[in-house]
N, C-alpha and C positions, 0 to 999 in steps of 0.2 A: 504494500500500500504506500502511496507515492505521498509525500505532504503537497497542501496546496500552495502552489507559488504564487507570488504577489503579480498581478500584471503590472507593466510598467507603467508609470504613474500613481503608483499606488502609496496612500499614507500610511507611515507607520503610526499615527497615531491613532486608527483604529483598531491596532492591537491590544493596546489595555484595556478599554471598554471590551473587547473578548476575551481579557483573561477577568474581569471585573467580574462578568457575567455567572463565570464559572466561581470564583471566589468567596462573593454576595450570597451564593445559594448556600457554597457547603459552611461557609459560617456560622448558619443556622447551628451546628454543633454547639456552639457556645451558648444557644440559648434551650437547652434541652432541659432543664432546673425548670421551667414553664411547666413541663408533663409530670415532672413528679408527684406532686400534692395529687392532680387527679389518680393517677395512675394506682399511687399508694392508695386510695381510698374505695375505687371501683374495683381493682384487680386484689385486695386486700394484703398490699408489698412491704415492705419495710424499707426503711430508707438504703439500706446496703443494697437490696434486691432493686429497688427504683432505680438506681447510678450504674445498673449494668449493661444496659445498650450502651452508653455513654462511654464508659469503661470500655467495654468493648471496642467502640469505636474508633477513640483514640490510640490502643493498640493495633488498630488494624489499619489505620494512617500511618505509622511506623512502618507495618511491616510491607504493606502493597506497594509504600513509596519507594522503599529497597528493593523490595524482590523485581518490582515494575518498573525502575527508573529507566535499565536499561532498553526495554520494549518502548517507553514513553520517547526514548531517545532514537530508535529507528524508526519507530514507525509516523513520528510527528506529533504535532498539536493537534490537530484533526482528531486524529483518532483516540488519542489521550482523551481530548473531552467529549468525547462518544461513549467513551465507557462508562466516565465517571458520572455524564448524565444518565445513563442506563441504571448502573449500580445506586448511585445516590436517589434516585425517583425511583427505582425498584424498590428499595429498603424502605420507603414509607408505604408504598404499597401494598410490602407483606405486614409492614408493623397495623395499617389501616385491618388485614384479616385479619391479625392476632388479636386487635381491638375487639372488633365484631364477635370476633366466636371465644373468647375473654381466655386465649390461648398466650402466657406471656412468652413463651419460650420462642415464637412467631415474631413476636416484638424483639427481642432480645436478637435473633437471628436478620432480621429483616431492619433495621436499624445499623446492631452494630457491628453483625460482620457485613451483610452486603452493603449496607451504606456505607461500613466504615471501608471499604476495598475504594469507591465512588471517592469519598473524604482523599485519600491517600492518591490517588491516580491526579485525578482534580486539582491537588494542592500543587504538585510538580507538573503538570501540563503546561503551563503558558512560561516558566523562568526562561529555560535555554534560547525559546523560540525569542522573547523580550530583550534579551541579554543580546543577543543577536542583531536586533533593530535597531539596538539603543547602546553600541561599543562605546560610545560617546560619554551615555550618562547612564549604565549599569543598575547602579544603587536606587536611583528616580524611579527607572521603571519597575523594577521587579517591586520595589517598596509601593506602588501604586494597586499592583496587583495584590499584594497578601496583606494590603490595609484592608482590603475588600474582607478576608478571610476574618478579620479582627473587627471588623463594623457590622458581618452580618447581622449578631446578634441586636444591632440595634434595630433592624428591619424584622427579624422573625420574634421577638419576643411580645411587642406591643401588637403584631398581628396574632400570633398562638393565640395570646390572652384575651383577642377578640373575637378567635374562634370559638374558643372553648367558653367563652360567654354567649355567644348565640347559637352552638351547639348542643351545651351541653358537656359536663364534666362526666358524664360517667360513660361506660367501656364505649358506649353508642357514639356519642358526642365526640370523644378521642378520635375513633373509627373515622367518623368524617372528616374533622382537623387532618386526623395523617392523608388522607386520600387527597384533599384541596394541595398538599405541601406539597406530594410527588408530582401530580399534573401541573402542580404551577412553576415550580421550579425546573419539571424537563422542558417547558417552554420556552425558560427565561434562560434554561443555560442551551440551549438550542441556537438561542442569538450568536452565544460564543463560537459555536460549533460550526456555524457560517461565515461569520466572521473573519476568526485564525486566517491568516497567510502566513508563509517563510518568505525572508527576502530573496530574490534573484539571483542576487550577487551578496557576497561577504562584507560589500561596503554600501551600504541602502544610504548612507547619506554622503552627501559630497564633502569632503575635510575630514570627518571623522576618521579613527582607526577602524582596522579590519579587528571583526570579532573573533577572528582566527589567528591574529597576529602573536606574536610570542610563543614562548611553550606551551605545548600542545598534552593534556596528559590521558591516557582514559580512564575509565572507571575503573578498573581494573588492578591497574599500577596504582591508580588513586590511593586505595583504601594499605595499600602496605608502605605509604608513607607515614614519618612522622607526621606531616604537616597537617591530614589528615583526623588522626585523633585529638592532636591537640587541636585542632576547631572542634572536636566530637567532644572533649571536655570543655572546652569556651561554650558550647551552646548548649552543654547540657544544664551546666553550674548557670547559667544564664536566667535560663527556663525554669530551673528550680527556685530560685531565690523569687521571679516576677510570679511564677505561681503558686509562691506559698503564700501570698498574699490574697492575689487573685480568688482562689479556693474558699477562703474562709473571711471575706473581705466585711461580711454584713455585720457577725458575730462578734468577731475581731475590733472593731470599731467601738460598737456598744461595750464591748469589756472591756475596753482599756479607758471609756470615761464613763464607766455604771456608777463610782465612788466618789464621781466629782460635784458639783452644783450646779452642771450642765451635760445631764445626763442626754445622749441620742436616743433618738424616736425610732420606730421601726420605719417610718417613713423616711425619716432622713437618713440611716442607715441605706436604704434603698436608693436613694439621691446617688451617697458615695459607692455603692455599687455601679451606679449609671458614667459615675466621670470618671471610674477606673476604666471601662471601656472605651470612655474619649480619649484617654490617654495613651492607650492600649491603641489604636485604631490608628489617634496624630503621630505617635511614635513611629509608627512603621513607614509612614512618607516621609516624615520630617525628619528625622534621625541617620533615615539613609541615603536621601537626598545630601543631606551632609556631609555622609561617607564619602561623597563623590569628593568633593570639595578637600575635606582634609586627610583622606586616607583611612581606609578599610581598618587598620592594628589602631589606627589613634580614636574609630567613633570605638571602637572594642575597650580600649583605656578608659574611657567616657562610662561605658556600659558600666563595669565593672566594678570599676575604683571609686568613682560617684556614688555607684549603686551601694557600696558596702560604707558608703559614709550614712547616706540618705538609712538606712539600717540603725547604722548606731545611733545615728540622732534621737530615730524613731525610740531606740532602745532606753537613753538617756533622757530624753525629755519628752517624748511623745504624749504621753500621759499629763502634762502640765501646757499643750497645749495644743487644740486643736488646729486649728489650722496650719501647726510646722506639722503636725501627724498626716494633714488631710496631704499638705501639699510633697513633703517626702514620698507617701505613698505613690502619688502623680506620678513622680519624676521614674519612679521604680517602676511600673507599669510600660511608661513610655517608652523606658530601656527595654523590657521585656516584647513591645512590638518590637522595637526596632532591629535589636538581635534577632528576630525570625524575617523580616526584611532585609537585612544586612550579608546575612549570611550566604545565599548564594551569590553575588557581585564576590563575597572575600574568597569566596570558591573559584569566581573564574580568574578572577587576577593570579591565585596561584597555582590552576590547575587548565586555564583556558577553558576556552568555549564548547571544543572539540562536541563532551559528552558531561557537561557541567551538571544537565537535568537528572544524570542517572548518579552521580557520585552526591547530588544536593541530598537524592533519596533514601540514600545508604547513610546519608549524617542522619537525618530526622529520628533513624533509632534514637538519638538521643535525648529527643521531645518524649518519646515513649518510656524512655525510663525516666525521665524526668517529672513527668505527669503524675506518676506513683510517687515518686521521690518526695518532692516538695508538698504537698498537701498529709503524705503521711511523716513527715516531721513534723508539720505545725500541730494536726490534731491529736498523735499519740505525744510529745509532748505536755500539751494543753489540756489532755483527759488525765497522764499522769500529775501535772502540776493541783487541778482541781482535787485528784484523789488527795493530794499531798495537805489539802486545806485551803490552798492560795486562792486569790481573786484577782480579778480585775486584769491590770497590764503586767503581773507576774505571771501569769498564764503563759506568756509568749518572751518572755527575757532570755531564754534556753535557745529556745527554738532562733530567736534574731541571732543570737550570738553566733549560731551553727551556720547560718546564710552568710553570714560577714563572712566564716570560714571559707565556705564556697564558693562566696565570688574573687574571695583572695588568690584561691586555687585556679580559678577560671586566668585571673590577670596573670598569673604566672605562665601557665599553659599559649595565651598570646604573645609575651614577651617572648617564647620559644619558638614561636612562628618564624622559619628563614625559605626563603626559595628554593621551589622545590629540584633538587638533585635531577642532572643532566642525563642522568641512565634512566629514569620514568618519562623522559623524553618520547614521542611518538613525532613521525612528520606531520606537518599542517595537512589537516583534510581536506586540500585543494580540491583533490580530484573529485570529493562530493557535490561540490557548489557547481563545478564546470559539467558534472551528469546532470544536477538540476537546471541548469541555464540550455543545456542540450533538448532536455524534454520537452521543457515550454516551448524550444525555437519551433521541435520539429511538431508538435501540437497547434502551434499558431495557427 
């Protein structure tokens, strides 16, 4: 299966609106905390058993984006968001029967493995092809694309809960929410799917460099370099530290000022859930648009070094003030997009373009153990600290202390970052672009 080439004349800036498209929908993952409260109450769940699609799914974005990256990387964009529209609108479709016939194992399968395979294919579908367009400004683009992935939930969570309000919270009313979310979404990521072009040639814009230019590595050589893990521990220590907040962000808040004379509301609470997403969302444009500007290792410095002050502050004074609390957390969050925007641009700088989308996919293992990571520090700390007697923001003084750790670890891991050795060298894939630029001729 050939990708689709760009005719000439073609803008590349109707690539990100097609990788938007695709981004927007599987986003939706982030707002999956909407279906619980019904789900625990009609399917009669507990809250461990509720977080299992979810669970799920974020494992299975890990894993389809490794095993898959390299298919994502022959066979195109095109077909990359074929799948993951199939997979992703199929797994609401069987979570929709599981609803219906009040079967959760349906749910659990049709959410978070097949969605989550969709989630995974999805998330790495548009980088290589972006990265490609945009040799110019790497970090802009592909940050423009997976802010999409960190915004969805602003889009799918105030729709669910309009669903499930004129549906109907119980198994019925769920049933039809899930069916509205699969047909709407293979529609909306359909646009994508039309959309997608490759450029023609290796330089789409005039003055820019070639997005082939420099060493060349493939996925392959990739993964047995050092340079390799240590981004696999930069993003993991990353991920962990922006989602051990992220995770527990409602609770968290109310406990650390339950004790003071300005106790938060469950509504306000909910407020700071909402601008941890804005954060989360601006961080992944604005932070790596940045990257461009001062260099891949120095926004990482930023992430890291920052991120483990913004920590302690939290740790030392958080509790005596909210707004250094509300605005620390901000700044952590926004490190937290940006390092999953960031991330592949610092891949192709030192691994090239070649096969960038399938070595991105083989890192994200590290989203996946991070995901478990960081949320089970914050809460098995915070349930031993409560067993221990404590209240409030000693709940979490252990736990901060333990992040600081890991983003120290992260910063050290970047400092280790040098160019990658001249024997993982491969030739520049000329000859691929000159077979693409052949087909369109002889297709004209």
């Amino acid at each position: 299966m050939s990708p689709p080439v760009a005719p000439a004349g073609w803008s590349r800036w109707l690539v990100p609106p097609a990788a938007l498209s695709v981004h927007l929908s599987i986003g939706q993952a982030y707002a999956w905390s909407v279906f619980k409260p019904p789900l625990e109450s009609s399917l009669d769940l507990s809250g461990t058993q509720s977080a299992l699609p979810f669970q799920l799914a974020i494992v299975m974005l890990g894993l389809s984006a490794a095993f898959g990256g390299t298919f994502v990387e022959r066979n195109g964009p095109r077909w990359a968001m074929t799948v993951a529209l199939v997979c992703f609108s199929s797994g609401f479709l069987i979570s929709a029967l599981g609803a219906a016939t009040e079967q959760y194992w349906l749910i659990v399968l049709g959410y978070g493995f097949v969605g989550g395979i969709g989630l995974g294919i999805g998330y790495i579908s548009p980088v290589s092809t972006l990265i490609k367009w945009f040799p110019d400004r790497p970090g802009m683009a592909t940050g423009i694309a997976i802010m999409g992935f960190g915004g969805g939930a602003l889009i799918a969570s105030p729709w669910s809960t309009q669903m499930l309000e004129s549906f109907g919270s119980d198994s019925s009313g769920i049933a039809q929410a899930f069916l509205v979310h699969g047909l709407v979404y293979a529609v909306f990521m359909s646009l994508g799917v039309f959309l997608v072009r490759v450029p023609r040639t290796e330089k789409p814009v005039e003055g820019a460099p070639s997005a082939l230019q420099g060493p060349q590595v493939s996925a392959r050589n990739a993964v047995r370099t050092p340079q390799f893990w240590c981004l696999w521990v930069v993003l993991c220590m990353n991920v962990t530290a922006g989602i051990g907040i992220l995770e527990k962000a409602a609770p968290m808040i109310t406990d650390f000022f339950a004790d003071t004379s300005t106790p938060v509301s469950v509504s306000a609470a909910a407020g700071f859930v909402a601008l941890l997403s804005a954060a989360n969302m601006a961080g992944r444009i604005g932070w790596s648009s940045t990257s461009d500007l001062i260099g891949r290792k120095n926004i990482y410095r930023v992430y890291l070094g920052v991120g483990a002050v913004m920590y302690a502050l939290i740790a030392l004074f958080g509790d005596s003030s909210k707004p250094l609390f509300i605005l620390c957390a901000l700044v952590i969050l926004s490190f937290y997009g940006g390092g999953f925007a960031t991330i592949p641009a610092y891949l192709k700088d030192l691994f090239g373009a070649y096969q960038v989308g399938a070595i991105h996919g083989r890192l994200l293992t590290a989203w996946s153990l991070a995901g478990v990571l960081g949320p089970l520090i914050v809460n098995w700390i915070a349930d031993r600290q409560e067993d221990a007697g404590k209240h409030g923001s000693a709940l979490y003084g252990l736990s901060f202390i333990i992040m600081i750790g890991l983003l120290v670890v992260g910063f050290v891991a970047n400092e280790l970052v040098r160019p990658v050795d001249a024997r993982h060298h491969i030739p520049a894939p000329r000859e691929e672009t000159a077979d693409v630029e052949r087909q369109q001729s002889e297709s004209a």
